[in-house]
N, C-alpha and C positions, 0 to 999 in steps of 0.2 A: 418696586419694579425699576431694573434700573435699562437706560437708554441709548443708545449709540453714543460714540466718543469717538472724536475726530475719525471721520467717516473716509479721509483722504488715507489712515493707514492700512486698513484692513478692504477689501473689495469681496463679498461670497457670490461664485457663481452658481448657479444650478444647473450644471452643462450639459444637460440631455443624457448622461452616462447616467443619472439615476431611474433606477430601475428595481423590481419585485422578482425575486426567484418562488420557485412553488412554497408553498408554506408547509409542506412534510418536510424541507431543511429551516424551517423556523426553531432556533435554539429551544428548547424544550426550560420555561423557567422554572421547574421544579428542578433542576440542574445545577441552578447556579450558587457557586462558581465556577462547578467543572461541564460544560455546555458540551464537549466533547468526549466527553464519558473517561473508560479506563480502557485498556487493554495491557495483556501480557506476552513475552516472548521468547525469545531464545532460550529454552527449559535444558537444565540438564539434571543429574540425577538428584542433586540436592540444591539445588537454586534457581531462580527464574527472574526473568525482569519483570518489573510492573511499572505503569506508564499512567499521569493523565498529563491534563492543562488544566490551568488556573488561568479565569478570565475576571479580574477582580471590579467592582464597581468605580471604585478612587485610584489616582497614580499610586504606585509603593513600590520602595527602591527597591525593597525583596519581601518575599512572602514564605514563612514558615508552615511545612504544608504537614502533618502526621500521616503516616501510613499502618495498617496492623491485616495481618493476615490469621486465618481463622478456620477451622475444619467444616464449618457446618455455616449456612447462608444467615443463621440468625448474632454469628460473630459473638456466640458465646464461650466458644473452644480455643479463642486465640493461642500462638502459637508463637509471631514475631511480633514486633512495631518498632517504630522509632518516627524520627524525623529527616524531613528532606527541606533544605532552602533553597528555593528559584529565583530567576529574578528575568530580567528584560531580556538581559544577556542569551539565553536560551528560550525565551519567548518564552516564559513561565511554564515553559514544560519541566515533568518531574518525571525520572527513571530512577528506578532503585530496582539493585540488583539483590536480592533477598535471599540470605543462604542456610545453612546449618537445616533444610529439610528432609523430610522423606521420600524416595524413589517410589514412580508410580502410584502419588496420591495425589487426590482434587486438594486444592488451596480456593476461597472464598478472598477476596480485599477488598478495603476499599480507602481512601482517603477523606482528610478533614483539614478545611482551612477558612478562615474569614466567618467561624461560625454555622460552619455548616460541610454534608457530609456528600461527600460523591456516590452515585453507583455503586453497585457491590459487582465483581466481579470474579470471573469462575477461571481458573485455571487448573495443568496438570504437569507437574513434577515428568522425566522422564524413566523408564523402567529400571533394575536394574536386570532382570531378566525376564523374558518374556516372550507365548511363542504366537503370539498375533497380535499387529500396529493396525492401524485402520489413520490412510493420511485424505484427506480434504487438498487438493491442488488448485490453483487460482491463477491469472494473468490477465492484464490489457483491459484496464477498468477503466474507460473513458467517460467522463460523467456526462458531458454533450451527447454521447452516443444511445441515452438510456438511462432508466430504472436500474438501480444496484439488486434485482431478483434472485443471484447467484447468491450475492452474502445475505437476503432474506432469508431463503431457503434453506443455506448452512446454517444461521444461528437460532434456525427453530429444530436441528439434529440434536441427537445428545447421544453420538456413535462415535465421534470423533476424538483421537489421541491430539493431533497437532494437524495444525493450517501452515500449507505451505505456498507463501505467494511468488511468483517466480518474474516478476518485474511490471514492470508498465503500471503501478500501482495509480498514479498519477501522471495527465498528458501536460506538456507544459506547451500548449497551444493558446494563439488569443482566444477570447469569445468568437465564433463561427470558422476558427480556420481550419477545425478537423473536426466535423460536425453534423447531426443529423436534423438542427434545428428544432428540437422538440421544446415545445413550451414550458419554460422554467426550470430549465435544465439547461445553464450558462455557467461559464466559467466564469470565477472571478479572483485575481484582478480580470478587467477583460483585456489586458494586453499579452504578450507571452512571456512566460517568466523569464527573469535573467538575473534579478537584484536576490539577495535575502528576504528581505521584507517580501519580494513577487513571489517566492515558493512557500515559504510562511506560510500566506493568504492562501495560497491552491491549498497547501495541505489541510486547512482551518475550513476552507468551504468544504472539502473532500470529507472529512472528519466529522462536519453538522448532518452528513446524512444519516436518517435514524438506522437502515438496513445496514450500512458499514459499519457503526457506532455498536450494534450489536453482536456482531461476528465477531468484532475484537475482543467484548465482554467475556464471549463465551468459551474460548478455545485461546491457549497460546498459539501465537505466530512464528514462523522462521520463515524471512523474509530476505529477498535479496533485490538490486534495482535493477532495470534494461537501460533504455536510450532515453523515456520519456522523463524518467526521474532528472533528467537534467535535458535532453534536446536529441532532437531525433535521427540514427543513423551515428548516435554519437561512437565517439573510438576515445582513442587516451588521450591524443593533444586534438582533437576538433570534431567538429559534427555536422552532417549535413543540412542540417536548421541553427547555421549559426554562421554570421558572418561579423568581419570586420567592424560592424555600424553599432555592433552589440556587445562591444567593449573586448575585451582579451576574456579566452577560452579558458584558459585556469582561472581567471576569479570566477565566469559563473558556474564553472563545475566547482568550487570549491561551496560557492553559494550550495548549491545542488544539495553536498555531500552536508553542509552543517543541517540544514533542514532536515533533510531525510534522517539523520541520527536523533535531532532535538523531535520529531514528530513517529516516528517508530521505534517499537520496544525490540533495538538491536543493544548486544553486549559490545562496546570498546567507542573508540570514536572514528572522527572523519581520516583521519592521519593516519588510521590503518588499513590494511586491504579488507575487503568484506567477505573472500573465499574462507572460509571455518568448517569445523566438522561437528557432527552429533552421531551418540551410540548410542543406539534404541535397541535396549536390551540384549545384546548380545544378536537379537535376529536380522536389522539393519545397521550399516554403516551410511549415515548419509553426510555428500562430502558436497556443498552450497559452492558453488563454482561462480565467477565475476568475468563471463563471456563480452562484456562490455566494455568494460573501462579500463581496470586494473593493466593490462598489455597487449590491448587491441591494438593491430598496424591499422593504417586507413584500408577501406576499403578500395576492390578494384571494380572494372568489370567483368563481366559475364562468360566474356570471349578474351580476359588476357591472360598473357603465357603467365605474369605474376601470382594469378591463383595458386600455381604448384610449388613456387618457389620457397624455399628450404630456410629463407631469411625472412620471411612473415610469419607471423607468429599471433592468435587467436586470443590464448590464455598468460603471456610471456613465462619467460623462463624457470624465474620463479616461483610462480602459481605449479608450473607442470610439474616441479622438481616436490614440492610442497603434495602434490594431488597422487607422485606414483609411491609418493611414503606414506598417504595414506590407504590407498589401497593395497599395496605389497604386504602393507604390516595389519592388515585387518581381518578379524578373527570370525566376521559375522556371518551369517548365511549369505544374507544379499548384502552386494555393495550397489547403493544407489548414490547418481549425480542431480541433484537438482541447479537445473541451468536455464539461459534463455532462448537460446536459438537451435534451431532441428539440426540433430546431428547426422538422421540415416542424408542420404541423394532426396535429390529433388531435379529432377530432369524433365524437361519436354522436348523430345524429338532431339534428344543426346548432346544436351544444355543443358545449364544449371541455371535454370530459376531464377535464383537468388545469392549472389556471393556474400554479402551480408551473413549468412548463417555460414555451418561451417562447411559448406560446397565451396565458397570464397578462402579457405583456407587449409589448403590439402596437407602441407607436410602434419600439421596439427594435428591433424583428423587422421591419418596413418598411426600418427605415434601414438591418437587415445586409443584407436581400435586394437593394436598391440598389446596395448599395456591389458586393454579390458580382458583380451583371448588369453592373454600370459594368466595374469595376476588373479582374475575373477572369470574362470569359465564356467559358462551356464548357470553366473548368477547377476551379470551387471544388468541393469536397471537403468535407463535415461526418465527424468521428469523434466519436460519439457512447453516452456508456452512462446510469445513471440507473434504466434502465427495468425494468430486469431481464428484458427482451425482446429478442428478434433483429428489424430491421427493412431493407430495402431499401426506401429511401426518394426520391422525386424534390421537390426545394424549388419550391413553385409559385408561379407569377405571378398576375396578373388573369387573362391570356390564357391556360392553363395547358392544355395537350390532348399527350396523351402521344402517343395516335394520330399528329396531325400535328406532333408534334415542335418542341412552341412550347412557349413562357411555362416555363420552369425555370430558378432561379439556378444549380442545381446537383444533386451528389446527397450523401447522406445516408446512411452505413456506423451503423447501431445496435446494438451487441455485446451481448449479454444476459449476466448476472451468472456470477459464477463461482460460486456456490451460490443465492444469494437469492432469492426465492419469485418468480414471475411475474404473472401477471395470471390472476383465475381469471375466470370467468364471464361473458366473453366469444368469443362463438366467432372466429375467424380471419377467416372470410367475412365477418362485420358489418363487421369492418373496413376491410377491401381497398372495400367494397363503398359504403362511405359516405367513403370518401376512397381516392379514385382515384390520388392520386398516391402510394401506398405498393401496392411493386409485389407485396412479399413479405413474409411478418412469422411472425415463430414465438414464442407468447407461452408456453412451457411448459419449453425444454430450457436448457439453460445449457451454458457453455463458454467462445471465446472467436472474434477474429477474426485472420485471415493476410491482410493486405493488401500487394496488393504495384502500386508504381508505374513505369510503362516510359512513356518518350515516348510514347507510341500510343493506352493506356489505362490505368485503375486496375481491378482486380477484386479482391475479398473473397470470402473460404470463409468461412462462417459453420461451425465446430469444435463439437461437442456432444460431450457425455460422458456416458458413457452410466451411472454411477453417480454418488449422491452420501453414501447413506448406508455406504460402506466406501471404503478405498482402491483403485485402482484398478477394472478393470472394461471397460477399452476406451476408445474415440470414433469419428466419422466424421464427414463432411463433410455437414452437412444441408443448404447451398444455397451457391452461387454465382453471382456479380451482377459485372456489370462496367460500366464507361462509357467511352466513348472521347473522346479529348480532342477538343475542341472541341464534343461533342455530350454536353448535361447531363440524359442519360435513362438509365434500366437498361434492359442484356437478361441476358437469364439465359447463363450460361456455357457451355462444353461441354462441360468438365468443370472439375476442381479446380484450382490451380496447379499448375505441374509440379513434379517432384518434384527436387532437387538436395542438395547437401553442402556446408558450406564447405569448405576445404582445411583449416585452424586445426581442429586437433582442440577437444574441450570441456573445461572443468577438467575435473581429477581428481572424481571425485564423496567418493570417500574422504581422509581426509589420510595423505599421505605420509609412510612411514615416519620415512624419514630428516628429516624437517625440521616433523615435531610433535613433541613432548613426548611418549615412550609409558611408560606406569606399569606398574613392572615387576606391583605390584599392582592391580587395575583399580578405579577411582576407585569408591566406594560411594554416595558425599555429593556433591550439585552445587546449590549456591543461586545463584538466577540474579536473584531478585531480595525488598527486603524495600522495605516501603514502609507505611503513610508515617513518613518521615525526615526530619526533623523529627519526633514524633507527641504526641500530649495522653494519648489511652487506651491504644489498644492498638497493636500490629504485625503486620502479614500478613508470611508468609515464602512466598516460592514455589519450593522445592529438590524435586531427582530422587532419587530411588535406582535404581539398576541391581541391587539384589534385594531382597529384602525385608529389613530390619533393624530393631532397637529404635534407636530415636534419645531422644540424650538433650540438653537446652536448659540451656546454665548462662551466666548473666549475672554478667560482672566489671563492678567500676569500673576507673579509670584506673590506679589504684596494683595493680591488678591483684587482687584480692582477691574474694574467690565472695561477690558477690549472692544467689543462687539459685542452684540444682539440682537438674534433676529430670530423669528416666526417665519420656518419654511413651509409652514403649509402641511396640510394632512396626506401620511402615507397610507396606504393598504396594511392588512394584517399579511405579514408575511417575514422574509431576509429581505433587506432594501441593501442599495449601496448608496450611497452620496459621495461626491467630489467638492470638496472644499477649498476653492483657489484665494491664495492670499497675494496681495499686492501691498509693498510699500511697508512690508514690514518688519522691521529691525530682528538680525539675528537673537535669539535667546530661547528662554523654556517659558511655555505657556501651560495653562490648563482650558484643555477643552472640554465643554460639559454641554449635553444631549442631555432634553428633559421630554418627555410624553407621558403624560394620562398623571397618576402617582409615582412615576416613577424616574431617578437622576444618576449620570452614569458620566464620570468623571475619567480623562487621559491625559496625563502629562505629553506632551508634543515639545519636538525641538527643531526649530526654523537657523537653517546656517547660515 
């Protein structure tokens, strides 16, 4: 056993920031070392990405991780593999973009690293023709705000082509500052992000929850970000949660943008713009648009004459030039946008709302409605979230009369958030009532949308769930809208979509015996993540116990030799965090080693 050593360099606080989140985000140890499971995304006809993390137990400079993908869930059909190496540099995440497939077929994967097998996971190739999509739509998933019961209830479907998440994936708020205070449902770090290492950890705690962790398994994603993914009300050079005290506006948007790529299964990197397109079988064009960042002007207000002005600009120049060559040159039924802000009006009492969406940006909003009536009559399609509301929307003209079946670009699908608060103090009526062109709108429940497109027409189920402060609870179908092609108006449905199966069973939700890692004794200790690494004061630690234990903290140097050692004391079974404040201690690289019950869990750390 070895003892404290000069006790004047090292000082450990236990600063009251240590604390227990619910233990349904306790890293799962049959997991390890991928505690965050897998998911896939961006699909096209012959290739898709595939994504996990490696959370290894010892430092190492890089980790050689295998991948193989496989027709049938027992991976006895393989089909690709190879290898991927990570390392710190990207925060041990691994994407691989996996090509030479087949159009419109289930792919099974899974990874192997450190001895042991991840998750298997289920994806799907895009069509190469096809005359029904069925899409899954998502937004504004505030983990304070609630139970992830949207991505429960999606990842127990097995109806769905592709998940499309239309931003706000992650709030980058401290602990309680946009919150409904639900017990064990805290953000962490608890400060608001701003560094790398701060969106990291948001993504890393977002990521342990099992109901998200399974949505990703099951369905590819096509993903794009709003404000929260870097700070709220953001635009291209600044944001309305973000001021001078929090360093320069391009490093933490750049922070932002490296996170979001090394943590989502997107194709290209941060250096690129994020608007892209996918052809889904010849019957959708869908064109991922970057209403955010990419050439947002700042916002004004509500009442200035700058709303209409000709020299603001929403999506800039090059996004617009980039989006009428896609639509002008597209061969498919429907041209669909998925975007983040509401495109139709939004008025009360012959105001707008909200300049923030594109009410805040007229010439814009002219030129997309143009383009839609030109280019795509009687078939554009908006997918829209943002709001945290459900809306069945018609895009209006001059001439605009729902009655006579005139003046519309199109229609407009509004998903309301998967936890996030809604709109209070407005009743429903006022609205339909002062803007006629929204047929239907639900400012209160959350959940998600099931869109599905057939030559004929598009219709959405607006999905509500009926809990958010527990897990599960239920859902139901609180409305359905449809529009028929060539005619850009809603009628209400007559009922839901029908109901079907794919043939392709779902991953395993469990991992499999035989091709995970099982510990004859079951794991005590799992850190999933320490940060910041690099650090000047101190260290957050973010590790599981699976029961309660005294855990004890001892720091070596390189030559291997006790730093410090101490006995903090017994934690709860749950996610804990600790703060680890060091005084007096010489720049260099240490190791720091967490030990509880059987089990030791090693990180190199580097003090500047």
């Amino acid at each position: 056993m070895h003892y404290k050593r000069n006790l004047t360099l090292l000082f450990v606080i236990l600063t009251g920031l240590v604390f227990g989140q619910d233990s349904r985000s306790l890293p799962d140890s049959d997991l390890a070392p991928f505690y965050h499971g897998v998911a896939s995304g961006d699909p096209l006809e012959d290739r898709v990405i595939i994504w996990t993390k490696v959370s290894p137990d010892e430092p190492l400079d890089e980790i050689e991780v295998q991948w193989r993908m496989a027709l049938d869930t027992a991976m006895t059909e393989v089909v690709a593999n190879g290898s991927f190496v990570t390392d710190a540099n990207r925060d041990y995440t691994v994407k691989v973009d996996v090509e030479a497939l087949d159009p419109n077929t289930f792919y099974y994967y899974d990874f192997n690293a450190l001895g042991a097998f991840s998750l298997r996971g289920r994806t799907k190739t895009l069509p190469a023709e096809t005359d029904q999509i069925r899409l899954a739509v998502l937004s504004c998933s505030n983990y304070e705000y609630g139970y992830f019961n949207a991505y429960k209830y999606l990842a127990e479907r097995n109806d769905i082509d592709l998940v499309l998440h239309l931003g706000d994936y992650i709030y980058e708020y401290e602990t309680g500052g946009y919150s409904a205070f639900i017990d064990g449902r805290n953000h962490e770090p608890e400060e608001e992000t701003i560094s790398l290492d701060d969106y990291r950890t948001r993504y890393s705690h977002y990521r342990l929850d099992p109901d998200l962790r399974a949505a990703h398994q099951q369905y590819p994603w096509v993903t794009v970000w709003d404000d929260h993914e870097s700070a709220n009300d953001a635009w291209k050079d600044g944001a309305q949660n973000h001021d001078d005290s929090e360093g320069p506006w391009g490093e933490r948007l750049a922070n932002s943008k490296q996170a979001y790529y090394e943590w989502l299964p997107v194709r290209g990197n941060p250096d690129q713009p994020l608007f892209r397109s996918f052809d889904l079988g010849g019957l959708v064009k869908l064109a991922m648009l970057d209403t955010r960042i990419h050439g947002r002007d700042e916002q004004v207000g509500a009442t200035s004459p700058e709303i209409s002005s000709p020299d603001r600009t929403l999506l800039g120049e090059d996004q617009k030039t980039w989006l009428d060559e896609e639509i002008s040159g597209s061969d498919a039924t429907w041209n669909v946008l998925g975007q983040q802000v509401m495109v139709a009006p939004l008025e009360i009492l012959g105001n707008p709302l909200n300049p923030d969406q594109w009410d805040g940006y007229l010439a814009d909003r002219n030129w997309l409605y143009d383009l839609l009536q030109t280019e795509a009559p009687g078939q554009a399609v908006v997918l829209t979230g943002d709001i945290h509301t459900a809306w069945a929307n018609e895009i209006p003209l001059a001439n605009y009369d729902h009655s006579a079946q005139t003046g519309s670009a199109g229609v407009e699908f509004v998903v309301s958030s998967v936890t996030s608060p809604g709109i209070d103090g407005i009743p429903a009526g006022l609205v339909t009532q002062t803007n006629p062109h929204v047929q239907w709108v639900n400012l209160e429940e959350h959940g998600f949308c099931v869109i599905e497109f057939t030559p004929d027409k598009v219709q959405g189920d607006w999905i509500f769930v009926n809990e958010l402060n527990a897990q599960g609870g239920g859902f139901s179908v609180g409305a359905s809208y449809e529009s028929a092609n060539g005619t850009p108006f809603f009628t209400e449905s007559a009922g839901p979509l029908a109901d079907f199966t794919f043939d392709k069973p779902l991953a395993p939700a469990c991992p499999i015996s035989n091709s995970v890692a099982v510990h004859e004794v079951p794991r005590d200790l799992m850190v999933t993540s320490v940060w910041p690494n690099p650090f000047t004061e101190a260290v957050q630690v973010q590790f599981g116990l699976n029961r309660a234990s005294e855990v004890e903290v001892t720091l070596f140097d390189l030559n291997g030799r006790v730093i410090h050692q101490e006995q903090l004391g017994v934690f709860n079974r749950g996610l804990q965090y600790l703060e680890l404040r060091f005084a007096d201690l010489v720049s260099g690289t240490y190791i720091l080693q967490l030990v509880a019950g059987e089990t030791r869990v090693s990180r190199r750390i580097i003090r500047r």
